[in-house]
N, C-alpha and C positions, 0 to 999 in steps of 0.2 A: 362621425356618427356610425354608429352599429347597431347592423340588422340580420339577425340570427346568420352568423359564417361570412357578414357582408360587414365591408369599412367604406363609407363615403369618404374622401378626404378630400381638404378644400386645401391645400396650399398657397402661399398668397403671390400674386400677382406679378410679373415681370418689373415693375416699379420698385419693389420693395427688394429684391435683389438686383435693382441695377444699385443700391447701396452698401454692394458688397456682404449685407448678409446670408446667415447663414438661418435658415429653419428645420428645426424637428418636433414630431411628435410622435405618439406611442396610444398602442391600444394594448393593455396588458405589457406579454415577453414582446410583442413586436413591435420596430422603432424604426423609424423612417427618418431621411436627411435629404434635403436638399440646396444646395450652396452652388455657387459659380466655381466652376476648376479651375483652379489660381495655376497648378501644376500646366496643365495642357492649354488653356486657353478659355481666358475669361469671362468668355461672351458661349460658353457651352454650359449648359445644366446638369449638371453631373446629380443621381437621386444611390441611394442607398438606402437598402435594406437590412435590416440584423436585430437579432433578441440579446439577451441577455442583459449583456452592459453598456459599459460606453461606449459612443462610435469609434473615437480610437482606441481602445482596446481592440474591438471585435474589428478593426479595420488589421491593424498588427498584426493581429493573428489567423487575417486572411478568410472570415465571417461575415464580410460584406458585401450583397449582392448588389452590384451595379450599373448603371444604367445611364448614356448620356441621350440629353432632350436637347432640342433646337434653343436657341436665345430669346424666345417669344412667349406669349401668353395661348399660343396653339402649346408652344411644347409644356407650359406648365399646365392645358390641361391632359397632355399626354401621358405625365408623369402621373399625373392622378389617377390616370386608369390604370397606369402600371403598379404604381402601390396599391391598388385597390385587388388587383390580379396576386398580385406576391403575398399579402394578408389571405387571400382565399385558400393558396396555398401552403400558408402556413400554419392559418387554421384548421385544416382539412387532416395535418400531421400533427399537430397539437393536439387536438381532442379526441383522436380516433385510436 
């Protein structure tokens, strides 16, 4: 949800990535991911941040800001304040 400069984001639940997926969504240029790190260890919550394109793309080319959360449903709402912080400041440089 968006409220003038502000993203609520609800990510879902530590159940649904104890399935191995992977979740994103986007407000506008900016696009958010959150998946289990298969690379470092699969019980950490790795989230990303980036516009433009695709995550891998903007991953490749070294455009994705990121961030690892605890294996828990504290860290995923962690991660929601953190994407909700990185939208603030992205919006803040987007529109101004």
């Amino acid at each position: 949800m968006l409220q003038k400069d502000k993203l609520t984001v609800d990510l879902p639940k530590i159940d649904y990535l104890e399935q191995d997926n992977t979740y994103t969504g986007s407000c506008g240029l900016f696009r958010y991911r959150i998946a289990p790190d298969k690379e470092k260890d699969p019980k950490v919550l790795t989230v990303g941040v980036y516009t433009d394109h695709c995550y891998e793309i903007e991953d490749e080319a070294g455009r994705v800001t990121k961030k690892d959360f605890e294996w828990s449903n504290d860290g995923v709402a962690e991660a929601e304040q953190w994407v909700a912080e990185e939208y603030e400041k992205f919006a803040s440089h987007a529109w101004n």
